[in-house]
Backbone as a ProteinNet text record, in pm:
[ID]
protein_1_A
[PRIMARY]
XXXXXXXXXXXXXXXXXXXXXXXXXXXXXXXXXXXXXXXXXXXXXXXXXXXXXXXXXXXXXXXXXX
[TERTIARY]
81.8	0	86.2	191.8	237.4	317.7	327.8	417.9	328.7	233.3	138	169.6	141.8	127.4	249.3	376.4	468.4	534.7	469.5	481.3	350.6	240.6	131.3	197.2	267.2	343.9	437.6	574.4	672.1	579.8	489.9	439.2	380.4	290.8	279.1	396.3	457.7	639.4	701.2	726	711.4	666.2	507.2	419.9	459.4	454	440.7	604.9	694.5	849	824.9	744.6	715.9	628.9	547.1	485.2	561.3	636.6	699.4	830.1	854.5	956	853.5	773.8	698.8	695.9	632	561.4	719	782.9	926.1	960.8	942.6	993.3	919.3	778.8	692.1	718	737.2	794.1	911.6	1006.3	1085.7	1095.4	1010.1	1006.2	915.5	812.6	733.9	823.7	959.6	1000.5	1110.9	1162.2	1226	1154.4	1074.4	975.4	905.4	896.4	839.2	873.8	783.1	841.6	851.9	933.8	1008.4	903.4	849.3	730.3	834.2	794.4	832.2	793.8	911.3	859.9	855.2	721.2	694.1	602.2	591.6	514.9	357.2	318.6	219.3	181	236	233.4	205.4	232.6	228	281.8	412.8	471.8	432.5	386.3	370.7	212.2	184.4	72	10.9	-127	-134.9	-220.2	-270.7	-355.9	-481.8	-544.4	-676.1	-759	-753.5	-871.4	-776.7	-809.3	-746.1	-633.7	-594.6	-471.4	-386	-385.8	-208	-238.4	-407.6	-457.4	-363	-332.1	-229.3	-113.6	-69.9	87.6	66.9	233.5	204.1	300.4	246	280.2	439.8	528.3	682.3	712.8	765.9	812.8	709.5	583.7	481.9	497.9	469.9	447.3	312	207.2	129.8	145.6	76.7	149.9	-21.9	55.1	-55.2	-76.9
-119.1	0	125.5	105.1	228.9	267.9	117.4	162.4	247.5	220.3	251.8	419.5	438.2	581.7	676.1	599	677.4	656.6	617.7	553.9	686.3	668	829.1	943	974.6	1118.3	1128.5	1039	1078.8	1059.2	982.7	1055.1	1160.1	1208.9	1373.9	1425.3	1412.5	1523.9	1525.5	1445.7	1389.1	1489.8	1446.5	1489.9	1657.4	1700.4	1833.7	1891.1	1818	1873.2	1833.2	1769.4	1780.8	1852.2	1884.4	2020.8	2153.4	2169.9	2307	2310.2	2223.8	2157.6	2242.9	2182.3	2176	2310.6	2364.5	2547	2624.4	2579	2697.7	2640.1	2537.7	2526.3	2586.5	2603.2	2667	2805.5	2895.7	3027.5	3018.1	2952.9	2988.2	2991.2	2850.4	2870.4	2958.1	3067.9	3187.7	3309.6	3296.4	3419.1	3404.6	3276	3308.3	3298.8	3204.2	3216.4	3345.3	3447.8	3568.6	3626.4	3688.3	3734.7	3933.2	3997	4089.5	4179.5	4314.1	4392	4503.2	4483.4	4619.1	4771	4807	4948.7	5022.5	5100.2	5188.1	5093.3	4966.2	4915.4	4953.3	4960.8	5017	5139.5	5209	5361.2	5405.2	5310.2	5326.9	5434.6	5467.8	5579.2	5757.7	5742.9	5897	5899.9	6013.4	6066.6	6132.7	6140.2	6218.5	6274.1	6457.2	6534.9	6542.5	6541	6516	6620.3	6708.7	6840.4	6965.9	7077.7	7208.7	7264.3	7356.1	7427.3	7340.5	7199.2	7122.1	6989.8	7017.3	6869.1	6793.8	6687.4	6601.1	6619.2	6707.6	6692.6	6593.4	6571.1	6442.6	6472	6428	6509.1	6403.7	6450.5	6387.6	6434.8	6302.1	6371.6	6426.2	6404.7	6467.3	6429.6	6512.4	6527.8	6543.3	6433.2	6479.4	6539.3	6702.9	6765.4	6728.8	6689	6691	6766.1
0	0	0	47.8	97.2	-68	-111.6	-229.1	-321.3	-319.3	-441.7	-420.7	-280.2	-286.8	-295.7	-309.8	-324.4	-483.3	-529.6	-712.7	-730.5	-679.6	-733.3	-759.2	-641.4	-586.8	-692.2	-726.7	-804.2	-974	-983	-1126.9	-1125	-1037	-1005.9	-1013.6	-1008.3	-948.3	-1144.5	-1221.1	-1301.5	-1418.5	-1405.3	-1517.9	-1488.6	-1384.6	-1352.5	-1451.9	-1411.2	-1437.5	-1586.9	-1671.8	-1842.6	-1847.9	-1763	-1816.2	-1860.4	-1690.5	-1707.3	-1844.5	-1861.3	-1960.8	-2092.5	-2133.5	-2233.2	-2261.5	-2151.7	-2174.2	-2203.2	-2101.1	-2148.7	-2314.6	-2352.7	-2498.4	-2603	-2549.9	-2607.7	-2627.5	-2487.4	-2513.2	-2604.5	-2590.1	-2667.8	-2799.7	-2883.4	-3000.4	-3050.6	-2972.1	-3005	-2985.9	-2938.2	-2900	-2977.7	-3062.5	-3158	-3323.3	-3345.5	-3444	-3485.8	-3397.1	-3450.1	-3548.5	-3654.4	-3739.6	-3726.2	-3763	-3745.9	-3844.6	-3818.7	-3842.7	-3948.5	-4063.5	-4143.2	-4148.2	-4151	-4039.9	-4170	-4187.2	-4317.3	-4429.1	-4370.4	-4466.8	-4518.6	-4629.2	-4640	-4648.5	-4611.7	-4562.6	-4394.8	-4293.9	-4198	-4116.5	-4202.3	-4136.6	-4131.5	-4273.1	-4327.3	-4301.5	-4324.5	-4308.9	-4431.5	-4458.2	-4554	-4547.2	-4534.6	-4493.4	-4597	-4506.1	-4607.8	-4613.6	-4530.2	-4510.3	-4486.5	-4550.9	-4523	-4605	-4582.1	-4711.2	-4739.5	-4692.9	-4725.6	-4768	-4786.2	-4825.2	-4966.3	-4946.2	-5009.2	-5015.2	-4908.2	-4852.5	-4737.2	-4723.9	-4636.5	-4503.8	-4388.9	-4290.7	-4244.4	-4304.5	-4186.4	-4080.6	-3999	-3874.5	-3754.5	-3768.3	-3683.2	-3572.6	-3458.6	-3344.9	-3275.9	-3242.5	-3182.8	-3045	-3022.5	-2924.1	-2820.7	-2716.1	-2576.2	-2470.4
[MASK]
++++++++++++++++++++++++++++++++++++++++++++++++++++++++++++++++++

């Protein structure tokens, strides 16, 4: 009897230490698998004014002031 219950415990101890195993391998292949964001793609960077004296100039360098 007594064995049984100390054969339960170390597969608890076990399963738990392949879990944490598992999840850190997980972070890691998401934290190197990421793929790297192109900066300006699309027109993300620039701006382009749409209303008022400068409509279709495009705003560089802006500063939204707060």
């Amino acid at each position: 009897m007594l064995y049984n219950k100390v054969m339960r415990d170390s597969k608890a101890i076990t399963e738990a230490i392949a879990k944490q195993q598992r999840a850190s391998k997980e972070k890691l292949l998401f934290k190197t698998l990421r793929k790297e964001v192109e900066v300006g793609a699309n027109g993300t960077q620039e701006y382009v004014i749409k209303q008022g004296p400068n409509t279709g100039k495009i705003a560089k360098n802006f500063q939204k002031s707060e």
